[in-house]
N, CA and C atoms of all chains as a GROMACS GRO file, in nm:
protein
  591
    1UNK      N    1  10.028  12.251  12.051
    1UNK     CA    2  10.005  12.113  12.097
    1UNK      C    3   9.856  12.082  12.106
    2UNK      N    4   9.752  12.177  12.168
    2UNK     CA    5   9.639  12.169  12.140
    2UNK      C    6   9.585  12.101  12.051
    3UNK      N    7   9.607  12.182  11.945
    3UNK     CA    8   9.569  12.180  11.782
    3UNK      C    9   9.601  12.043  11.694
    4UNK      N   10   9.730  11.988  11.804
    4UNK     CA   11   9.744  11.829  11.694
    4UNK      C   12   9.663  11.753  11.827
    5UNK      N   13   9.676  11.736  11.963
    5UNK     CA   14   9.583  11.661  11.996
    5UNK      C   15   9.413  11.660  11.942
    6UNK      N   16   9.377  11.780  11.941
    6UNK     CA   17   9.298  11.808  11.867
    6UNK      C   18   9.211  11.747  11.777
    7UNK      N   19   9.368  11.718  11.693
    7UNK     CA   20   9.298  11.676  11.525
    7UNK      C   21   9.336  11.508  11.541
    8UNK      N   22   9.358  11.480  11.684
    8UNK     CA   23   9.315  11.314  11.695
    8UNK      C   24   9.238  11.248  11.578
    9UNK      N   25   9.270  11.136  11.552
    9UNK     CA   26   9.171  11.073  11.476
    9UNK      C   27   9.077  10.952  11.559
   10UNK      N   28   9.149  10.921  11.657
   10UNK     CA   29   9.069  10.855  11.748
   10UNK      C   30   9.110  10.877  11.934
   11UNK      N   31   9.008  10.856  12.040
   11UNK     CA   32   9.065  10.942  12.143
   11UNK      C   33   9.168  10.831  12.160
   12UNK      N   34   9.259  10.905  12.270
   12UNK     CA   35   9.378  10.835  12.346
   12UNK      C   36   9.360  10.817  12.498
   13UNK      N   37   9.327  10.737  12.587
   13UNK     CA   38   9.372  10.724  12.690
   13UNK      C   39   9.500  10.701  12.818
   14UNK      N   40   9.511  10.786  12.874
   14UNK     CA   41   9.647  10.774  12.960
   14UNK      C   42   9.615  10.705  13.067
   15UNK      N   43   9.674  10.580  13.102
   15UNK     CA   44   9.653  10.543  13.207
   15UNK      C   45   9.827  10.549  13.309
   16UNK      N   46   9.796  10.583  13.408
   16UNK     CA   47   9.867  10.646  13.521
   16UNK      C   48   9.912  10.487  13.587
   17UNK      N   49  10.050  10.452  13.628
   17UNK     CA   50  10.028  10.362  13.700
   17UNK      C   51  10.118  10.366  13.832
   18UNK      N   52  10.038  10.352  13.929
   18UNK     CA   53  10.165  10.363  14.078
   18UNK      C   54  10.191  10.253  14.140
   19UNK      N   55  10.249  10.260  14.169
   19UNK     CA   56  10.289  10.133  14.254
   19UNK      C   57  10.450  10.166  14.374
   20UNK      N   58  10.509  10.038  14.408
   20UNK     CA   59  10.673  10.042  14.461
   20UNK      C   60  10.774  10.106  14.363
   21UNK      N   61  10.798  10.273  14.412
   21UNK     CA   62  10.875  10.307  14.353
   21UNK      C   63  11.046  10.309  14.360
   22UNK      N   64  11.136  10.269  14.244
   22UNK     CA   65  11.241  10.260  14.319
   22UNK      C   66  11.328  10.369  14.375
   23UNK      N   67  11.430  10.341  14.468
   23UNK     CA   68  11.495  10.440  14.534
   23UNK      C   69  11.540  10.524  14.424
   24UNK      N   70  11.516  10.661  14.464
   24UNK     CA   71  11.555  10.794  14.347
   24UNK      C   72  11.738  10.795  14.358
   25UNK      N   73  11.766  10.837  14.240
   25UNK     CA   74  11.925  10.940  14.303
   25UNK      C   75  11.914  10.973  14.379
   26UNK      N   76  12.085  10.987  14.485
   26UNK     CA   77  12.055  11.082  14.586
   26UNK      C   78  12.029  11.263  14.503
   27UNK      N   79  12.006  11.346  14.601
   27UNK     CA   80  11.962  11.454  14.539
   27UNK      C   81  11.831  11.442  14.449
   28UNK      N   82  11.794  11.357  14.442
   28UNK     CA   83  11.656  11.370  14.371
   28UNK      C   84  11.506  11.302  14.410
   29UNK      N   85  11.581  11.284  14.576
   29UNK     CA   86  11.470  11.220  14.625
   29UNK      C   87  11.362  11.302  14.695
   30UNK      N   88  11.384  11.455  14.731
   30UNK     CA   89  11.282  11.558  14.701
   30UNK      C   90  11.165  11.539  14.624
   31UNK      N   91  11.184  11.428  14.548
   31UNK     CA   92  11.057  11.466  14.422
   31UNK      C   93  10.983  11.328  14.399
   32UNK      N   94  10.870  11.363  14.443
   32UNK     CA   95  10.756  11.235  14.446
   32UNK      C   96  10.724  11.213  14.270
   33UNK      N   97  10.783  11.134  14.227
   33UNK     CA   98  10.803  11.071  14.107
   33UNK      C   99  10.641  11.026  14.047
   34UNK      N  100  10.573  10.986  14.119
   34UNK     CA  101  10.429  10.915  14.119
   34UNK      C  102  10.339  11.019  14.055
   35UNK      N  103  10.371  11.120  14.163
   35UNK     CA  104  10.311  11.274  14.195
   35UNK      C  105  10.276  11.358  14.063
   36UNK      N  106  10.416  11.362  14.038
   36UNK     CA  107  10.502  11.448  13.933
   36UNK      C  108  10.441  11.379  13.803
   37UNK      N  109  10.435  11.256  13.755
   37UNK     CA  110  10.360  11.182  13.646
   37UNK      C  111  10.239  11.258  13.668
   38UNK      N  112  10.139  11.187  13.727
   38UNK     CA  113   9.991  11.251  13.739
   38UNK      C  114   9.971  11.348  13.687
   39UNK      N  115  10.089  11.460  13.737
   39UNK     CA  116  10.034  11.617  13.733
   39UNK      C  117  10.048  11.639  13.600
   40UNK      N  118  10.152  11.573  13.516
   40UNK     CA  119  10.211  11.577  13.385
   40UNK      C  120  10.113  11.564  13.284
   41UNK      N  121  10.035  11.437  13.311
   41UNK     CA  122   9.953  11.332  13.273
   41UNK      C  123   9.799  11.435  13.252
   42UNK      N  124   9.801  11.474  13.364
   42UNK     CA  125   9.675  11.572  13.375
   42UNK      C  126   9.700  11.687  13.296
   43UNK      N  127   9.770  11.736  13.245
   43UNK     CA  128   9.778  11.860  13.185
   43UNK      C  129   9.785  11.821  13.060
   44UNK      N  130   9.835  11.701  13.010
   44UNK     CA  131   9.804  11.673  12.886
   44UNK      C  132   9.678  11.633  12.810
   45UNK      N  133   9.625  11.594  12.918
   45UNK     CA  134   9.435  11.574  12.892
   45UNK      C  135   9.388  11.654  12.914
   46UNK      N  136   9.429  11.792  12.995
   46UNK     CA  137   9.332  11.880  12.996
   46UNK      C  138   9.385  11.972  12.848
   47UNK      N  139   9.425  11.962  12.753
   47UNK     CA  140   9.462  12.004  12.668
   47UNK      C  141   9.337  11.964  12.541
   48UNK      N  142   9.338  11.854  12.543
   48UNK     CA  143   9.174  11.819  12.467
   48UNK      C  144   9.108  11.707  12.531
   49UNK      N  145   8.969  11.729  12.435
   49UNK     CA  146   8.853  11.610  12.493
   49UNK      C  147   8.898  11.516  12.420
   50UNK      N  148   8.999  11.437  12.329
   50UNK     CA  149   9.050  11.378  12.271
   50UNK      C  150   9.097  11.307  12.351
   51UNK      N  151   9.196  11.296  12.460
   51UNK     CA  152   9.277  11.277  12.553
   51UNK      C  153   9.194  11.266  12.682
   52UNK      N  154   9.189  11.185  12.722
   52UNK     CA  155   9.199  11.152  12.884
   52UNK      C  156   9.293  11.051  12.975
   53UNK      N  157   9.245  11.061  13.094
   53UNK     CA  158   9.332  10.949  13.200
   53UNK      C  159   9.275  10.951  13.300
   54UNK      N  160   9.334  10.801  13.341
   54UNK     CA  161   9.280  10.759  13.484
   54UNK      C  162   9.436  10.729  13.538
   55UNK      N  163   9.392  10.712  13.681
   55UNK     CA  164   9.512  10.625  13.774
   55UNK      C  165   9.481  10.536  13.806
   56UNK      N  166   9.632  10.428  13.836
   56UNK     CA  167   9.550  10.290  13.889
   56UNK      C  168   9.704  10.246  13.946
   57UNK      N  169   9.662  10.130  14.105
   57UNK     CA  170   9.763  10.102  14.108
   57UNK      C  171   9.791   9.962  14.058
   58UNK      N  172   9.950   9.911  14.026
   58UNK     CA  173   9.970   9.829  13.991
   58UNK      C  174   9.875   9.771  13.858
   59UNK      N  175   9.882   9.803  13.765
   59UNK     CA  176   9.746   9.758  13.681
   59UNK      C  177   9.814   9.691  13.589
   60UNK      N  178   9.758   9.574  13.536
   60UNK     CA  179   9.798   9.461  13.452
   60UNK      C  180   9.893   9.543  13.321
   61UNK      N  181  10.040   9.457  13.335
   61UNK     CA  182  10.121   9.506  13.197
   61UNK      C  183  10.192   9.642  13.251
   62UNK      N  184  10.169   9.651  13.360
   62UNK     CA  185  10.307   9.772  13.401
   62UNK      C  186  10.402   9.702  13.515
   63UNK      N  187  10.545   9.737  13.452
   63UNK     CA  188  10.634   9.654  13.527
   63UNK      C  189  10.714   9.752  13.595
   64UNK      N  190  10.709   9.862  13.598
   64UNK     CA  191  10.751   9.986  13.699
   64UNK      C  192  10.726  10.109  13.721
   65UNK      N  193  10.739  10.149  13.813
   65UNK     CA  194  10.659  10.256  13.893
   65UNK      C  195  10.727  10.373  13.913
   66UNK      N  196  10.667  10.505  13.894
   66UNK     CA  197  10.544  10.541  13.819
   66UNK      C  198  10.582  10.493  13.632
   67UNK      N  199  10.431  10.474  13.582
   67UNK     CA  200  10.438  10.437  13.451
   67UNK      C  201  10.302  10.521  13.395
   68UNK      N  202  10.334  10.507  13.286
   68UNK     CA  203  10.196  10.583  13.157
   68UNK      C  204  10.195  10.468  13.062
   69UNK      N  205  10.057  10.430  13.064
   69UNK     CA  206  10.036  10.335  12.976
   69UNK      C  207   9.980  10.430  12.859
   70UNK      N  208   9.944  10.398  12.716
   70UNK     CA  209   9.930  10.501  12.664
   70UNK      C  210   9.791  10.392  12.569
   71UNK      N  211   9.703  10.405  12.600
   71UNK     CA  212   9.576  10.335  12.516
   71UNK      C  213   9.487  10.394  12.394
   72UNK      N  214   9.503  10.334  12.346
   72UNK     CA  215   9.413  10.417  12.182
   72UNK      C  216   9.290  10.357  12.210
   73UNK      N  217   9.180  10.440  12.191
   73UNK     CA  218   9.054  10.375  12.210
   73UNK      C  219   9.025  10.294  12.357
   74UNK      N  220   9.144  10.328  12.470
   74UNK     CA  221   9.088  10.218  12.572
   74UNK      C  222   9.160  10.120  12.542
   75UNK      N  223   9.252  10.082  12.473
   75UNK     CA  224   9.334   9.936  12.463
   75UNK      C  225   9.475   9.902  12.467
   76UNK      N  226   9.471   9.830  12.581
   76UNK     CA  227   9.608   9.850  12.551
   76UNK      C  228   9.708   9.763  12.441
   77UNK      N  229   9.767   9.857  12.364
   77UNK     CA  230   9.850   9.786  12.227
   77UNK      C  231   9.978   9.804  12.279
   78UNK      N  232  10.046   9.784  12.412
   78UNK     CA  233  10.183   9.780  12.437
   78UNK      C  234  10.228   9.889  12.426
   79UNK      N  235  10.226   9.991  12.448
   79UNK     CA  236  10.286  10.107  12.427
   79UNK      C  237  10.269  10.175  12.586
   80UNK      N  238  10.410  10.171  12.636
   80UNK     CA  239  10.466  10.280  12.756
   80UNK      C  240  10.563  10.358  12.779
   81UNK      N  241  10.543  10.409  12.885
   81UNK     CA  242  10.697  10.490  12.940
   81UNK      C  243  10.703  10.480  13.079
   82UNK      N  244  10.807  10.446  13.116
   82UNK     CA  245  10.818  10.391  13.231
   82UNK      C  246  10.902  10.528  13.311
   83UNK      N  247  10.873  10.587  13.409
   83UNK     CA  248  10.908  10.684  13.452
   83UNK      C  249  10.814  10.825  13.426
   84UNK      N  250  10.878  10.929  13.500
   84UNK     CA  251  10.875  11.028  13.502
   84UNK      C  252  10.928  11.161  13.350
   85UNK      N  253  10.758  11.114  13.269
   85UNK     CA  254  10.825  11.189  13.150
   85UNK      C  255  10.839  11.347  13.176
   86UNK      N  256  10.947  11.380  13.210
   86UNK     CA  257  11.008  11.524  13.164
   86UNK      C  258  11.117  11.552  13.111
   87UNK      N  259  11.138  11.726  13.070
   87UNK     CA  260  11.244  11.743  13.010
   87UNK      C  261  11.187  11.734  12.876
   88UNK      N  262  11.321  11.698  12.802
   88UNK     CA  263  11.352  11.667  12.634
   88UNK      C  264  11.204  11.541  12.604
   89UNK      N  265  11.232  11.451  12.716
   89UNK     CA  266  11.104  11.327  12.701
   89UNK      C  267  10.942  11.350  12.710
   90UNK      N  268  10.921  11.464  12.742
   90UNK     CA  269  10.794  11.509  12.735
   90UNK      C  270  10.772  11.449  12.604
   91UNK      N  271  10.845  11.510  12.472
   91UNK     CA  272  10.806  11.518  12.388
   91UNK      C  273  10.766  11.319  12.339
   92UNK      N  274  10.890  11.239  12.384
   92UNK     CA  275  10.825  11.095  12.350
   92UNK      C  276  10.670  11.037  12.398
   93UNK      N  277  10.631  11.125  12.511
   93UNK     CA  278  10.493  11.083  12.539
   93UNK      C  279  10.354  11.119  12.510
   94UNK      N  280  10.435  11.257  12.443
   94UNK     CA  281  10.322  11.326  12.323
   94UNK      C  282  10.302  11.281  12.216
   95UNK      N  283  10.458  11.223  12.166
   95UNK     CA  284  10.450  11.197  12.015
   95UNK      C  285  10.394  11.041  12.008
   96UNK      N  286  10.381  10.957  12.141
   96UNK     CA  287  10.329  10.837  12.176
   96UNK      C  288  10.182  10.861  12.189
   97UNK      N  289  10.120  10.956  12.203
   97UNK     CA  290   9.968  10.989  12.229
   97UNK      C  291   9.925  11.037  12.043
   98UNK      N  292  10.020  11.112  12.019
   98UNK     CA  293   9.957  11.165  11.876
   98UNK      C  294  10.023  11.059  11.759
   99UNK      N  295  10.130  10.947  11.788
   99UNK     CA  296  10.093  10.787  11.729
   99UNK      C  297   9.989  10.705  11.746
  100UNK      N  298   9.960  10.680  11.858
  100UNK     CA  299   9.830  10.638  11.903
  100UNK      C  300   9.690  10.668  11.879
  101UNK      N  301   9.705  10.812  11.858
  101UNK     CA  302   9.596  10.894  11.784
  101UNK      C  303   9.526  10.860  11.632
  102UNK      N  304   9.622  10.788  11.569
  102UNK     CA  305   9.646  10.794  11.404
  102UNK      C  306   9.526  10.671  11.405
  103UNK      N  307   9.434  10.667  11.268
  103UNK     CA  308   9.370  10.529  11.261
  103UNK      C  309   9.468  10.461  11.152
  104UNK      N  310   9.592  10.520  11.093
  104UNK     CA  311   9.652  10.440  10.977
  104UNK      C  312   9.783  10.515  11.047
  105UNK      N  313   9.859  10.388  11.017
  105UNK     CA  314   9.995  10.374  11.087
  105UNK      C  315  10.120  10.470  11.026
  106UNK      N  316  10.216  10.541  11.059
  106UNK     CA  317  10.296  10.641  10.973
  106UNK      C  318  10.401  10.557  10.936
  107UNK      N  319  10.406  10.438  10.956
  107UNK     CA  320  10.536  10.345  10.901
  107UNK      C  321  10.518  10.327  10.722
  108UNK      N  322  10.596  10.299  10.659
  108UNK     CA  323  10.543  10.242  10.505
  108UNK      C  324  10.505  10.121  10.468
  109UNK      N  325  10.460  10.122  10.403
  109UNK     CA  326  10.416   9.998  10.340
  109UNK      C  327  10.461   9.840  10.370
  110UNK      N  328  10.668   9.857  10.280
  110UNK     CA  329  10.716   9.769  10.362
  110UNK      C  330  10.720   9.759  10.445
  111UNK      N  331  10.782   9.875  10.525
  111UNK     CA  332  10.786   9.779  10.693
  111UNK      C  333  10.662   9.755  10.740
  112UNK      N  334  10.509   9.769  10.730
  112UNK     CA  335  10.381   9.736  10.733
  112UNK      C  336  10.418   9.590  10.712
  113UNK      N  337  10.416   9.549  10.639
  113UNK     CA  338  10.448   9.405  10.535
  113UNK      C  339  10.493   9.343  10.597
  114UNK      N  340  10.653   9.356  10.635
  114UNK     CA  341  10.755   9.318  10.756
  114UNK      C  342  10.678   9.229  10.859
  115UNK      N  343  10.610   9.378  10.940
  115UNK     CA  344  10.562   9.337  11.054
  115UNK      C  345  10.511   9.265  11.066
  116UNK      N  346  10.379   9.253  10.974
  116UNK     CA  347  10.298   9.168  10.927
  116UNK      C  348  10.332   8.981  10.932
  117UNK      N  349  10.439   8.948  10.901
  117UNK     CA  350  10.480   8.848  10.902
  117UNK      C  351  10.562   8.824  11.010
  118UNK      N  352  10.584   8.912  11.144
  118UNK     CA  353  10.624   8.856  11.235
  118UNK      C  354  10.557   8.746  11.304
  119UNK      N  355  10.660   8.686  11.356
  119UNK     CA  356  10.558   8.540  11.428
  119UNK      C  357  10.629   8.524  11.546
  120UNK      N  358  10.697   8.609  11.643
  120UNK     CA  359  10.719   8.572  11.746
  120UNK      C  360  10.730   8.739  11.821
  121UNK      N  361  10.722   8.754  11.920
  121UNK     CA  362  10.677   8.841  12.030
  121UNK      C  363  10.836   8.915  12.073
  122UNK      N  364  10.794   9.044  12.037
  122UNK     CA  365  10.947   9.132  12.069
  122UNK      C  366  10.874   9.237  12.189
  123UNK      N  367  10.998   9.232  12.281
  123UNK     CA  368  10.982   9.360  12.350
  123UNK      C  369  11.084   9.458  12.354
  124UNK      N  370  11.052   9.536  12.319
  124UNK     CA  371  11.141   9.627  12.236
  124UNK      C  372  11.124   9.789  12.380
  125UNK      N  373  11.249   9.762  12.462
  125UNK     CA  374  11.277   9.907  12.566
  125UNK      C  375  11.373   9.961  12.524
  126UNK      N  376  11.368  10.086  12.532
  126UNK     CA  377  11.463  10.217  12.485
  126UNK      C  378  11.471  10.264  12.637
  127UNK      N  379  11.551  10.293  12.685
  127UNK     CA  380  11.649  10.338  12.767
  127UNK      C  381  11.659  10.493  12.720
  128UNK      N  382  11.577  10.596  12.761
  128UNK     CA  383  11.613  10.754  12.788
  128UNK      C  384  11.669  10.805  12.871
  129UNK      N  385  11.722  10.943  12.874
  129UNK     CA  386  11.747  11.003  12.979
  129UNK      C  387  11.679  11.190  12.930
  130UNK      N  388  11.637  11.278  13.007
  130UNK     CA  389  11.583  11.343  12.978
  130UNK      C  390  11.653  11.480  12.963
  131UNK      N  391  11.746  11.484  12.969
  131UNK     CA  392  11.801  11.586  12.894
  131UNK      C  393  11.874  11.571  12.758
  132UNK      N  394  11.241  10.664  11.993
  132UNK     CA  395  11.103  10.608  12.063
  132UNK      C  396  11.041  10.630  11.994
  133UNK      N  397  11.008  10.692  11.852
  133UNK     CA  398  10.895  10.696  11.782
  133UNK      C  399  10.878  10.549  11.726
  134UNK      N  400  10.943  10.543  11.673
  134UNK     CA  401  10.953  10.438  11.542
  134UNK      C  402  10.939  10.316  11.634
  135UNK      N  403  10.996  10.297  11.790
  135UNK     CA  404  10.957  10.181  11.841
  135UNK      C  405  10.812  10.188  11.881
  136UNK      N  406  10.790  10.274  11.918
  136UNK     CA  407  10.633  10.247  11.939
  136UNK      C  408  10.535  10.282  11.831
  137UNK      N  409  10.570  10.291  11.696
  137UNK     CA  410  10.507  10.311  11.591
  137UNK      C  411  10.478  10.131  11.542
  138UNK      N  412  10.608  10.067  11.602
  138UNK     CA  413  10.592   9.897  11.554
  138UNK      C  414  10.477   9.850  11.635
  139UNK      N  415  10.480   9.911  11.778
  139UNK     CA  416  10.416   9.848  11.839
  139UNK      C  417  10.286   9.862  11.826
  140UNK      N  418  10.195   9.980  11.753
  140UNK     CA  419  10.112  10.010  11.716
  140UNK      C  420  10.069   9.962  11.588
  141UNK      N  421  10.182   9.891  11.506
  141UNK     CA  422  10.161   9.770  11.366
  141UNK      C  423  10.136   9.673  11.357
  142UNK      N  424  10.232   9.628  11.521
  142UNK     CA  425  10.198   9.495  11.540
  142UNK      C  426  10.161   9.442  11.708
  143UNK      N  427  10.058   9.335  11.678
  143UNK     CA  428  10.023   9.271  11.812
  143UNK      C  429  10.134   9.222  11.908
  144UNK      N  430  10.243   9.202  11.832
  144UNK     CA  431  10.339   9.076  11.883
  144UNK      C  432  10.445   9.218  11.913
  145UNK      N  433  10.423   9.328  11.911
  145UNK     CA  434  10.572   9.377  11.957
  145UNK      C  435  10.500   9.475  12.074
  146UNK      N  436  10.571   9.509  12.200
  146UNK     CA  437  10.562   9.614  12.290
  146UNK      C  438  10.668   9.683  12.305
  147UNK      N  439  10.625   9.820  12.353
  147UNK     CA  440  10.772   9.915  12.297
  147UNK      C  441  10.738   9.969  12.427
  148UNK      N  442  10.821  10.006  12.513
  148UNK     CA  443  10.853  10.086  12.636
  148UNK      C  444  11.010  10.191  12.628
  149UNK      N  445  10.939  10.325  12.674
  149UNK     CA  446  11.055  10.408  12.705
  149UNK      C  447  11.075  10.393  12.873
  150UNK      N  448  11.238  10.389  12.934
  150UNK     CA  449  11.266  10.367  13.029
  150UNK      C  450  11.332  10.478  13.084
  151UNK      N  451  11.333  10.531  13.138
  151UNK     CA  452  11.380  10.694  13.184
  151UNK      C  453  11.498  10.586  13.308
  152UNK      N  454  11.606  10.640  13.254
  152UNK     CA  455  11.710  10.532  13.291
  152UNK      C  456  11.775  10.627  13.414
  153UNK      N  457  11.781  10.715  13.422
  153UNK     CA  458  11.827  10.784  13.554
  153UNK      C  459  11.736  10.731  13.684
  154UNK      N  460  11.592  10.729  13.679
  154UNK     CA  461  11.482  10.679  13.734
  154UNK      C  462  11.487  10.561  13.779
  155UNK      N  463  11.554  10.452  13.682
  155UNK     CA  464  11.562  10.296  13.696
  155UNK      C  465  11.694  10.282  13.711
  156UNK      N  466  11.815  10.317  13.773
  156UNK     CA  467  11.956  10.294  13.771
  156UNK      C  468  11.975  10.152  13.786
  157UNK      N  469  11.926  10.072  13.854
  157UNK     CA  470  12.006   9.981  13.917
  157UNK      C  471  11.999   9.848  13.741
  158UNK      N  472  11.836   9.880  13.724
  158UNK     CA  473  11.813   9.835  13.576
  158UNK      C  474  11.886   9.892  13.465
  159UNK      N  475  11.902  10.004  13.461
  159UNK     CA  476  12.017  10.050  13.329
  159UNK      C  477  12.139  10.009  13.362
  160UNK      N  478  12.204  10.016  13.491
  160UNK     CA  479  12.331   9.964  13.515
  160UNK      C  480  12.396   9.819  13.481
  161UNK      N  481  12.256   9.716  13.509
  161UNK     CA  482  12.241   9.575  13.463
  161UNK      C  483  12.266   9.580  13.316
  162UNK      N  484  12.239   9.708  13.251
  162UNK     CA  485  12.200   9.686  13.113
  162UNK      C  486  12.312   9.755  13.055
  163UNK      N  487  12.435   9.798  13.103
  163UNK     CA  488  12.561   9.867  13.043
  163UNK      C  489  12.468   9.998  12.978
  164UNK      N  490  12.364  10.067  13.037
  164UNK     CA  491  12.329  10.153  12.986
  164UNK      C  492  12.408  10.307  13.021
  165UNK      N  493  12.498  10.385  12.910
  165UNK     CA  494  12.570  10.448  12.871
  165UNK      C  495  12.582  10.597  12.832
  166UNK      N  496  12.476  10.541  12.694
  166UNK     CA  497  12.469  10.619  12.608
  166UNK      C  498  12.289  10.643  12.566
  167UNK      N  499  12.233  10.679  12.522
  167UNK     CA  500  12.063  10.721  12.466
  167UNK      C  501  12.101  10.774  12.375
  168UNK      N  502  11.968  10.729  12.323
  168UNK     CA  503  11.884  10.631  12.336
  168UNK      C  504  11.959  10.439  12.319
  169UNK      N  505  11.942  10.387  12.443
  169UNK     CA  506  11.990  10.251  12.454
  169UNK      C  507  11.895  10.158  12.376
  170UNK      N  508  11.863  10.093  12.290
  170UNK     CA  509  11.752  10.022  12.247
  170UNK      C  510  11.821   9.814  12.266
  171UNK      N  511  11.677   9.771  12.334
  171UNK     CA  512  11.700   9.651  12.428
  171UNK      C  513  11.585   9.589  12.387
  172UNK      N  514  11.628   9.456  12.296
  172UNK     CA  515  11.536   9.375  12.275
  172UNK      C  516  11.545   9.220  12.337
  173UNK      N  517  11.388   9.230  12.359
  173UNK     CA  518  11.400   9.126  12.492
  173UNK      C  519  11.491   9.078  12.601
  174UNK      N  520  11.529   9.159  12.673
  174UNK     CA  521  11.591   9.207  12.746
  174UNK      C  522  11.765   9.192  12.715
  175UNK      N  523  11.774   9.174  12.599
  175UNK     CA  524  11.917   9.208  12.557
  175UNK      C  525  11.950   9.342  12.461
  176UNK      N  526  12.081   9.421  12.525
  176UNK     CA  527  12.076   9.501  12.473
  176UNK      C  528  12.125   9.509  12.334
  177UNK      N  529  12.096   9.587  12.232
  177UNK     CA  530  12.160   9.596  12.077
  177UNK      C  531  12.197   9.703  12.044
  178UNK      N  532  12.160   9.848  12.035
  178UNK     CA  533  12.264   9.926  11.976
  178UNK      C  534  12.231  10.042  12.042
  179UNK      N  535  12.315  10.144  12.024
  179UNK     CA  536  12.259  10.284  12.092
  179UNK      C  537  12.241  10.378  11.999
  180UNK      N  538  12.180  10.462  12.006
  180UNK     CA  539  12.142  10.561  11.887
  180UNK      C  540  12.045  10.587  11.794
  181UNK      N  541  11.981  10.709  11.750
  181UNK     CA  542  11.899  10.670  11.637
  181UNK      C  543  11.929  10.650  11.496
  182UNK      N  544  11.793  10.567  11.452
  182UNK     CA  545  11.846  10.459  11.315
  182UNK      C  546  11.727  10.511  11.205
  183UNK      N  547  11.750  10.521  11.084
  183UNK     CA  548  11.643  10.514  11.044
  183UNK      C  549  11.533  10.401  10.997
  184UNK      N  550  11.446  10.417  10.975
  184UNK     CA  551  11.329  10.303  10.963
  184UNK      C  552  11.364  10.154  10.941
  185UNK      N  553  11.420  10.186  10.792
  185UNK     CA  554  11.461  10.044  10.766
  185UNK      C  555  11.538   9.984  10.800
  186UNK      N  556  11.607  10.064  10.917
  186UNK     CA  557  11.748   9.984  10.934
  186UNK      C  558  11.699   9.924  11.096
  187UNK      N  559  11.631  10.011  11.116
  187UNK     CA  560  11.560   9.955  11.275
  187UNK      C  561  11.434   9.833  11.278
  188UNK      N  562  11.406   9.798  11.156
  188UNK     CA  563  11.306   9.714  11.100
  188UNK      C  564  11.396   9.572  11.070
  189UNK      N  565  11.546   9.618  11.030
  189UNK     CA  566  11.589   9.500  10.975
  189UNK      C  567  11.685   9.460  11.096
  190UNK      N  568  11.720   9.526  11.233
  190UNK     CA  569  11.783   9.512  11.340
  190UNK      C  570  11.681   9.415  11.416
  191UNK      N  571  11.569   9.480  11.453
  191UNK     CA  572  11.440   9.398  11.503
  191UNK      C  573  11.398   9.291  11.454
  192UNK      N  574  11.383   9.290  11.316
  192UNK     CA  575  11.324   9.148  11.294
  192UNK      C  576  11.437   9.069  11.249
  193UNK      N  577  11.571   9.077  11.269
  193UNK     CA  578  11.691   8.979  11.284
  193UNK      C  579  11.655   8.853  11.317
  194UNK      N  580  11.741   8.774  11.258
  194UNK     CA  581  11.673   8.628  11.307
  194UNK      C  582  11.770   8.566  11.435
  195UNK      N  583  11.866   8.676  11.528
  195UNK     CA  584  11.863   8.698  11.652
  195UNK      C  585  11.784   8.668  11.736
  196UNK      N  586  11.654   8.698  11.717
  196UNK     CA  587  11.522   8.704  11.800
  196UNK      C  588  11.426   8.569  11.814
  197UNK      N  589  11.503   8.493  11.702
  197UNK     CA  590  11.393   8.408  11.648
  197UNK      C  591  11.413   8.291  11.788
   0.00000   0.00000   0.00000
């Protein structure tokens, strides 16, 4: 994992976001959800100088708590995860840092094209669960 | 979640969020969320499962949305 953050092509920033978190499962309210991001968050930046993060609360464009905003260069281009990435989902917030990473997009051409001619504003949530 | 946040990284006009739905119950429950990956555009839901590229390109830019 090193080795592809690594070979970033441009850095990635994680931004951390806390805020009102909602009530956990029972049985899973042992676990400071906020907490548990951070620490996550931090180990993935300490992995390269490519990668960093800050925390912040409530910060413009996060609509729940805990969240990872995921910024290329410092910007945010819409790209999150809302929760507590672990488990199987680790991997969506890596593979969201080493997308983000890319200066040329891994989609093709057409769908490049596609996109290109969109003219109205999608928000597009996927619903995980981590195992 | 790749491919949604690969759009969102194509385009200005799309934002892609993963929702860790055990985390958000009361919101997945609103959302008949079931099965994962649930994929929910603008806040309506559309299909579950993964798709490949073009078929998730031609689900999204449906003129559903328009």
């Amino acid at each position: 994992m090193r080795e592809l953050l690594d070979a970033l092509e441009r850095p990635v920033e994680l931004l951390v976001a806390h805020g009102p978190e909602e009530t956990p499962l029972p049985g899973a309210r042992d676990i400071d959800f906020g907490a548990e991001t951070e620490r996550v968050v931090e180990e993935i930046a300490s992995l390269s100088d490519k990668v960093s993060y800050r925390v912040e609360i409530e910060p413009a464009g996060a609509e729940r708590y805990p969240a990872v905003l995921v910024l290329p260069e410092g910007e945010d281009v819409g790209i999150r995860y809302d929760g507590l990435p672990w488990g199987y989902e680790l991997s969506s917030l890596l593979g969201a840092v080493l997308e983000a990473g890319r200066r040329t997009s891994s989609l093709s051409a057409e769908s490049l094209e596609r996109l290109a001619r969109l003219d109205r504003d999608l928000a597009i949530d996927v619903f995980v669960t981590p195992t | 979640m790749l491919l949604a946040y690969r759009t969102a990284l194509a385009s200005p006009r799309i934002r892609a969020t993963a929702i860790e739905a055990t985390e958000f119950p009361a919101l997945a429950d609103s959302l008949d969320v079931w099965a994962v990956p649930r994929i929910v555009v603008n806040g309506v839901p559309q299909w579950d499962g993964s798709v490949p590229e073009r078929v998730f390109l031609d689900r999204i830019l449906a003129p559903a949305f328009e």
